[in-house]
Short mmCIF file of the C-alpha atoms (twelve columns), coordinates in Angstrom:
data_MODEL
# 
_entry.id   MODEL 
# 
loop_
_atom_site.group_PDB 
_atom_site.id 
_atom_site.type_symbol 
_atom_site.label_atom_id 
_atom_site.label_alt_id 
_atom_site.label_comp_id 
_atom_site.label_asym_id 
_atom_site.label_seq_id 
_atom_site.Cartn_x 
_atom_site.Cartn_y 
_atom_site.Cartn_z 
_atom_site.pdbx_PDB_model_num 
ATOM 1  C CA . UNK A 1  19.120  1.465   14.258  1 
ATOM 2  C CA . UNK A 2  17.993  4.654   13.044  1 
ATOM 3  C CA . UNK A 3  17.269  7.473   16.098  1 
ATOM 4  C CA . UNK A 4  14.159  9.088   16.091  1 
ATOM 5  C CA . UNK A 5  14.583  13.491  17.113  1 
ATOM 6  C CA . UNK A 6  13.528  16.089  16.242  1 
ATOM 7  C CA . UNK A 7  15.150  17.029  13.012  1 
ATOM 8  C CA . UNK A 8  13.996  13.315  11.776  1 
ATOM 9  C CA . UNK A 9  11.327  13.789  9.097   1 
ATOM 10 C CA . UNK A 10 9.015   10.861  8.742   1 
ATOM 11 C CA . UNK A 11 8.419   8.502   5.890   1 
ATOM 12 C CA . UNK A 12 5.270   8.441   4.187   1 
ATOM 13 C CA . UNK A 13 4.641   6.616   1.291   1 
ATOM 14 C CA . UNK A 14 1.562   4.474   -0.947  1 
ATOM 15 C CA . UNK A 15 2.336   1.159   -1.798  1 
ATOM 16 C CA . UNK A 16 0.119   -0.099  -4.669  1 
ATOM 17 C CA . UNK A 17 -0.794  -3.798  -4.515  1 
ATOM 18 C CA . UNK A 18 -3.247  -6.620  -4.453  1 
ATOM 19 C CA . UNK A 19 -5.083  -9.271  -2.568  1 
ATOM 20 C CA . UNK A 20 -6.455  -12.923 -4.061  1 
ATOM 21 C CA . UNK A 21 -7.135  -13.939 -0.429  1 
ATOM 22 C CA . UNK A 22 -10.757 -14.559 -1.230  1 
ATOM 23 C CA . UNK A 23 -12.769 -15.971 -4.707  1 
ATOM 24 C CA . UNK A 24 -13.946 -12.788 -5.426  1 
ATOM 25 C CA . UNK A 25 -10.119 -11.228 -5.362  1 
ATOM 26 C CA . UNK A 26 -7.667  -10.281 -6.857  1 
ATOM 27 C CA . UNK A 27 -8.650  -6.816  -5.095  1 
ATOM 28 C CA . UNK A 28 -6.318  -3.959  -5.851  1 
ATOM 29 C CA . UNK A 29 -5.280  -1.826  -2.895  1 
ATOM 30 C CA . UNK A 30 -3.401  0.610   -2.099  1 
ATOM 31 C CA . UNK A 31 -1.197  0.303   1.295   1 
ATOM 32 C CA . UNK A 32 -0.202  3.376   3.270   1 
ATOM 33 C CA . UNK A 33 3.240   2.718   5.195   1 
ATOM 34 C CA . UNK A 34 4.537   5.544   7.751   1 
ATOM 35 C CA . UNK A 35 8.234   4.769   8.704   1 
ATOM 36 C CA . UNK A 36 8.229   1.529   7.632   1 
ATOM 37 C CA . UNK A 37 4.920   0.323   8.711   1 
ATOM 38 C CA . UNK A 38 1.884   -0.367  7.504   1 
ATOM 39 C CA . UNK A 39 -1.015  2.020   8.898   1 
ATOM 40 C CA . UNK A 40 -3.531  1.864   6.501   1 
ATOM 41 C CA . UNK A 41 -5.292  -0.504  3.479   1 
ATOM 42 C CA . UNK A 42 -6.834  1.490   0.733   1 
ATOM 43 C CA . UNK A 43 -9.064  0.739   -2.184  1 
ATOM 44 C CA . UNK A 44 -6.743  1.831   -5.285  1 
ATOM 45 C CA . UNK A 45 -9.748  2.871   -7.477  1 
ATOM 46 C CA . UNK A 46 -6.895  4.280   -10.007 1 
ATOM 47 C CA . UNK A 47 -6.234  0.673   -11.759 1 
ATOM 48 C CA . UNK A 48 -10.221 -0.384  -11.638 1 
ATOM 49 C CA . UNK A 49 -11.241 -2.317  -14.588 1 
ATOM 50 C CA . UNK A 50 -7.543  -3.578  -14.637 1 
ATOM 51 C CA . UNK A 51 -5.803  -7.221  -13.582 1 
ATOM 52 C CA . UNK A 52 -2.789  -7.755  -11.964 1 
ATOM 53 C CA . UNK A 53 -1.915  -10.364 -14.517 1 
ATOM 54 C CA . UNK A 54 -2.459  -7.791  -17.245 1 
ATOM 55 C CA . UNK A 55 0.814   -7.025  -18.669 1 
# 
């Protein structure tokens, strides 16, 4: 398990991704994770006009 002082710099990082939860999907997001964790979902307006599937 990995110790949390006060030397230890966090880990921030954007995850890009998607969603097809819903029939308008898939919705591309981008997903914020702080040590590990998800904190926060964000449109990713960088890949709009663009599918997932797209290769």
């Amino acid at each position: 398990m990995k110790s949390m002082n006060a030397k230890s710099k966090p880990l921030h990082k954007k995850v890009p991704g998607y969603c097809c939860q819903c029939v308008n999907g898939p919705d591309l997001l981008t997903v914020a994770v702080e040590d590990g964790v998800a904190t926060r979902i964000e449109p990713n307006f960088g890949l709009m006009g663009q599918h997932p599937a797209d290769g």
